[in-house]
C-alpha positions in Angstrom: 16.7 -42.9 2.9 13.1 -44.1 2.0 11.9 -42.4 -1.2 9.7 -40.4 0.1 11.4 -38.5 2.5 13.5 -36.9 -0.6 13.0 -33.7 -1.5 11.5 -34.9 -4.7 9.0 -37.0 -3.1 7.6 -34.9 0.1 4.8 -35.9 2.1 1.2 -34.8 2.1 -1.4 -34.3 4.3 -4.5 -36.0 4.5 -6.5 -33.4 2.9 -4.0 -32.3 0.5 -3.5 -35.7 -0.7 -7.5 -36.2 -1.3 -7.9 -33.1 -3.0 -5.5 -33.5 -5.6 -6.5 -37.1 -6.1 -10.3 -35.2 -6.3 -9.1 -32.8 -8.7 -9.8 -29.8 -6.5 -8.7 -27.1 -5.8 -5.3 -26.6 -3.8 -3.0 -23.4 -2.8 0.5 -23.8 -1.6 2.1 -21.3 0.9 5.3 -21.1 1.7 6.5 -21.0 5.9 9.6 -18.3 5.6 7.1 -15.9 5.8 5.4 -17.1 9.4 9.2 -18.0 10.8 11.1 -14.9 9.4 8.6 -12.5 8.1 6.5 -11.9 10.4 7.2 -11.0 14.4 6.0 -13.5 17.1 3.3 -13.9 18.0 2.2 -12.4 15.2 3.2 -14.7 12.7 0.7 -17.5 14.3 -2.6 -15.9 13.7 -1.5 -14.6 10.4 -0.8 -18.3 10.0 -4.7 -19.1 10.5 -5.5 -15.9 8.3 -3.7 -16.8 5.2 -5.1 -20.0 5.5 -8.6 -19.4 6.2 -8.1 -16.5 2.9 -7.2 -19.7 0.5 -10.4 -21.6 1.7 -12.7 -18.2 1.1 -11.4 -18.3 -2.3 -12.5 -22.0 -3.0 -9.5 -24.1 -2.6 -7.5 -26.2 0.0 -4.0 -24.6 1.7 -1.0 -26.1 1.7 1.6 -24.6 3.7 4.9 -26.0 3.4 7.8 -26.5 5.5 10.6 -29.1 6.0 10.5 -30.8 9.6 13.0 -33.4 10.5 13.9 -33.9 6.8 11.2 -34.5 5.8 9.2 -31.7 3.1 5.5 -31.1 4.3 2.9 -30.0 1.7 -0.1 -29.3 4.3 0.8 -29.1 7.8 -1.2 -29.6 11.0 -1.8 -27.1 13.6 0.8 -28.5 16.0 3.3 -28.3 13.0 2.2 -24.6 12.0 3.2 -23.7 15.9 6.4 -25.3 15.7 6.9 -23.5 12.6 6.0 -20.1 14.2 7.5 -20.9 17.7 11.2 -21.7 17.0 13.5 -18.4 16.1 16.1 -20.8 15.5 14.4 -22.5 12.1 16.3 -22.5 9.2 15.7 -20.7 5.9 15.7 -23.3 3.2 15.8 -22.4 0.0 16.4 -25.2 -3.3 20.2 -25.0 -2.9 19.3 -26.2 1.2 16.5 -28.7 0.8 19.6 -31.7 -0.1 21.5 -31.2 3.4 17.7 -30.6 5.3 17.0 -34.3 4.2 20.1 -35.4 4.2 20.8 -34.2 7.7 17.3 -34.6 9.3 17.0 -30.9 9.8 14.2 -28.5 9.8 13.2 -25.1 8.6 11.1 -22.9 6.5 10.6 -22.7 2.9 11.5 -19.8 0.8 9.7 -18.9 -2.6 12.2 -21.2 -4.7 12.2 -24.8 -2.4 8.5 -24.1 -2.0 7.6 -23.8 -5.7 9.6 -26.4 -6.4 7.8 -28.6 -3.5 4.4 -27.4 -4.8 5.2 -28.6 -8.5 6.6 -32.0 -7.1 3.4 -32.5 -5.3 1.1 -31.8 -8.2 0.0 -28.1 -6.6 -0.6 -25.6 -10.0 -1.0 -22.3 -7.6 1.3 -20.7 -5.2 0.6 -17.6 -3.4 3.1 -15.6 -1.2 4.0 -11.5 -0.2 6.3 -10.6 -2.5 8.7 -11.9 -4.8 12.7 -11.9 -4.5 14.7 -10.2 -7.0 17.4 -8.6 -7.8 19.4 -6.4 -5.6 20.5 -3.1 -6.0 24.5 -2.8 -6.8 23.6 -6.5 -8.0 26.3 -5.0 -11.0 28.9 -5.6 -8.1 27.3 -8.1 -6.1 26.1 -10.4 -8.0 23.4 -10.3 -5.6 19.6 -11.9 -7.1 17.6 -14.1 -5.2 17.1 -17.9 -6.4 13.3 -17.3 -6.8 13.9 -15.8 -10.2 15.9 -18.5 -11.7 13.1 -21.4 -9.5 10.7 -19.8 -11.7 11.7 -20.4 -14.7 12.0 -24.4 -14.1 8.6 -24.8 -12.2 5.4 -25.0 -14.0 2.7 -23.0 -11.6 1.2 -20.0 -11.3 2.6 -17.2 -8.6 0.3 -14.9 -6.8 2.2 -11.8 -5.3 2.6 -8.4 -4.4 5.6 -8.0 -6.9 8.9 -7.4 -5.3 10.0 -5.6 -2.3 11.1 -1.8 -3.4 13.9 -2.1 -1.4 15.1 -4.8 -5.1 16.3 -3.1 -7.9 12.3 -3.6 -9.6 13.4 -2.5 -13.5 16.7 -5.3 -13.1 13.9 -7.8 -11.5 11.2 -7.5 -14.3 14.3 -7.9 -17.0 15.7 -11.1 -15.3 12.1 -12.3 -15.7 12.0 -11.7 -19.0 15.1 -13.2 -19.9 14.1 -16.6 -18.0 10.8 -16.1 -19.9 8.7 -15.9 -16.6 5.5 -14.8 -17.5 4.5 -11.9 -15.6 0.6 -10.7 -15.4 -0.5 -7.1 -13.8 -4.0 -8.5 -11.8 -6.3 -5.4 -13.4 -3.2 -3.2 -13.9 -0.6 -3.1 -16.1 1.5 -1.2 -13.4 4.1 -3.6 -11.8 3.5 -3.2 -7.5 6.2 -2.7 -5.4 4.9 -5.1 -2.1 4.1 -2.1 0.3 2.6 0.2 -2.7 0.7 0.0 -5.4 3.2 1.4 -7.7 6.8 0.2 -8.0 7.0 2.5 -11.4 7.7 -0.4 -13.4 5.0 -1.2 -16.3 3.6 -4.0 -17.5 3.3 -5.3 -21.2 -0.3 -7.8 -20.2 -3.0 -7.6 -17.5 -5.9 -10.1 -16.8 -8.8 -9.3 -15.6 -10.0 -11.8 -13.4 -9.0 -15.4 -12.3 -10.6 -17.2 -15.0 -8.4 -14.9 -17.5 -5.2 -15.5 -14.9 -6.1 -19.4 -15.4 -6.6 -19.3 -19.1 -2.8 -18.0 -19.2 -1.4 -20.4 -17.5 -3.3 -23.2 -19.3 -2.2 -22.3 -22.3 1.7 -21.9 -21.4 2.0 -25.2 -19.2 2.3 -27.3 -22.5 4.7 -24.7 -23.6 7.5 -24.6 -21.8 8.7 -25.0 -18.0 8.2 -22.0 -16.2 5.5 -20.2 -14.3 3.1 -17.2 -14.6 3.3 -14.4 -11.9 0.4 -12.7 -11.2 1.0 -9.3 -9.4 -1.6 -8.5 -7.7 -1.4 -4.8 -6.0 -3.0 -3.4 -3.3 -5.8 -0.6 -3.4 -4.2 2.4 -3.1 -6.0 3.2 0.0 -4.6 0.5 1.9 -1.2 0.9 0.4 1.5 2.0 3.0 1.8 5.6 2.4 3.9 6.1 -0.6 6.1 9.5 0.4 6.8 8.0 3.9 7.9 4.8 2.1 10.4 6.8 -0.3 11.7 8.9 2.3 12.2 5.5 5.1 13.9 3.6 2.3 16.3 6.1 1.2 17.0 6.3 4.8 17.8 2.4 5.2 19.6 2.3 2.7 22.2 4.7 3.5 22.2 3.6 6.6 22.7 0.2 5.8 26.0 1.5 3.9 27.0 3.7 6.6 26.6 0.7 8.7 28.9 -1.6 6.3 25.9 -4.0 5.7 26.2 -5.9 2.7 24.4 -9.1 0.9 21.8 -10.8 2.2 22.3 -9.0 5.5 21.1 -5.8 3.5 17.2 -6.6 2.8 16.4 -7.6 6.8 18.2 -4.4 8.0 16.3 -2.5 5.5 13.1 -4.5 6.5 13.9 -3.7 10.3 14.3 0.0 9.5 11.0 0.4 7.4 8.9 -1.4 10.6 10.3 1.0 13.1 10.3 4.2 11.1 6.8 3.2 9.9 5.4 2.2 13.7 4.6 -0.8 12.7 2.2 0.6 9.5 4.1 -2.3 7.6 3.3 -5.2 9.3 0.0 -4.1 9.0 0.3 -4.0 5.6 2.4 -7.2 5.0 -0.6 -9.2 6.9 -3.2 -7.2 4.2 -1.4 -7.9 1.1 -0.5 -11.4 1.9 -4.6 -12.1 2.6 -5.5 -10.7 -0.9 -3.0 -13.1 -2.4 -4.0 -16.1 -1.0 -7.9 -15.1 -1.7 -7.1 -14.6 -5.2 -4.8 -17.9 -5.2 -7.6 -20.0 -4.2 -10.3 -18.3 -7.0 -7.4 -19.0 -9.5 -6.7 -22.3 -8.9 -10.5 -23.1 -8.4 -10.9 -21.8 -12.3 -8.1 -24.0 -13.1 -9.8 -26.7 -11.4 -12.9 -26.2 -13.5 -11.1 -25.9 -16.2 -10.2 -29.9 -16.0 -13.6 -30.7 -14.8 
């Protein structure tokens, strides 16, 4: 296989390409949220949101998928619709990207195979919905998403909405530590739990704004490998409400158990559950959350940018 169809090596779009040969600005999203997070047809305007949120903050997108084999860092709108379009795409995180290339198959990127695409291509920011982490009963399970253990080998900075509260959060925040992830409160030093503001989890550090967020990262990249999470919460008034999202969870989750759902089946039931019970009030939300993200993304990475200048 040519070099440059490797998973090390993936291919960049026009614009991409110039702006990191510029030294601008450029945000990398990842695609499993427009295939599998979000509901068609949805997922495609979203698509154009998130995008059109990174360029408001000052830098370039880069969404990133795998198509044919090949790794995309910047796709075109005919890609973005196949992305959206097909409910048979894969789910490809680091682990996958090898039999993808290999095998001349497509599919989505997760957290982990898209920070790792990102760093390979030269991209210093990231922004996504929420983080993976580790599961609840993970004691017996074994049961922690590959985004934790990504992190710790890939030098960029993470913009989120924490981690899903559906993850064990205290468990996810000590993993973190332990890989020496770097984990930043955006004006808070309360850790959010994706839907709310407040997972109930604390923070040791906050920054303040983006120059602050860049600062950080500048100053661990000739540390160590590993990245800095931002977690960036919603306003509480565009939270989803907090008592419904107690009571809807502790609901999913017994009747994923009831139900005899385990592993990774156990976060989409739970998912599925919270958007029904909620009427929808969480896609709503997911679409919000996401936008501030990649808005704050691109003001990061433009203050890294003129950082270098």
């Amino acid at each position: 296989m040519h070099a440059a169809t490797t998973p090390s090596r993936p291919i960049l779009s026009p614009e991409v390409a110039g702006a990191l040969r510029d030294g601008r600005p450029v945000v990398a999203l990842e695609s499993t949220l427009l295939a599998h997070g979000l509901p068609r047809p949805d997922n495609r305007a979203a698509a154009d949101h998130v995008e059109a949120a990174v360029r408001a903050g000052g830098a370039v997108p880069a969404t990133i998928a795998v198509l044919d084999g090949v790794p995309r860092v910047g796709l075109t709108p005919a890609e973005v619709d196949r992305v959206c379009a097909d409910p048979e795409l894969a789910k490809l995180g680091v682990r996958d990207l090898p039999v993808a290339a290999a095998l001349g198959l497509s599919g989505a990127t997760t957290v982990s195979s898209t920070a790792l695409l990102a760093e390979a291509a030269g991209i210093a920011v990231f922004a996504t919905g929420g983080l993976g982490g580790v599961h609840r009963q993970a004691a017996d399970t074994f049961d922690e998403s590959a985004d934790l253990t990504a992190l710790s080998r890939t030098s960029l900075v993470l913009v989120c909405a924490g981690v899903k509260s559906i993850l064990d959060v205290p468990a996810t925040l000590e993993r973190l530590e332990s890989l020496s992830v770097t984990v930043l409160g955006y004006r808070t030093t309360t850790f959010p739990g994706f839907y709310v503001a407040d997972s109930g989890s604390t923070l040791d550090w906050s920054v303040a704004d983006a120059e602050q967020a860049a600062a950080v990262f500048a100053a661990r990249r000739p540390l160590a490998p590993g990245a800095v999470v931002v977690a960036n919460p919603l306003p509480a008034d565009e939270q989803l409400d907090p008592v419904l999202h107690d009571r809807v969870i502790a609901d999913a989750l017994a009747a994923a158990d009831a139900a005899g759902v385990r592993g990774k089946a156990v976060t989409p039931f739970v998912l599925d559950h919270l958007h029904r019970a909620s009427e929808g009030a969480t896609l709503a939300v997911n679409v919000r959350l996401v936008l501030r993200n990649a808005e704050l993304a691109g003001r990061i990475a433009s203050a890294l940018a003129a950082r270098a200048a």
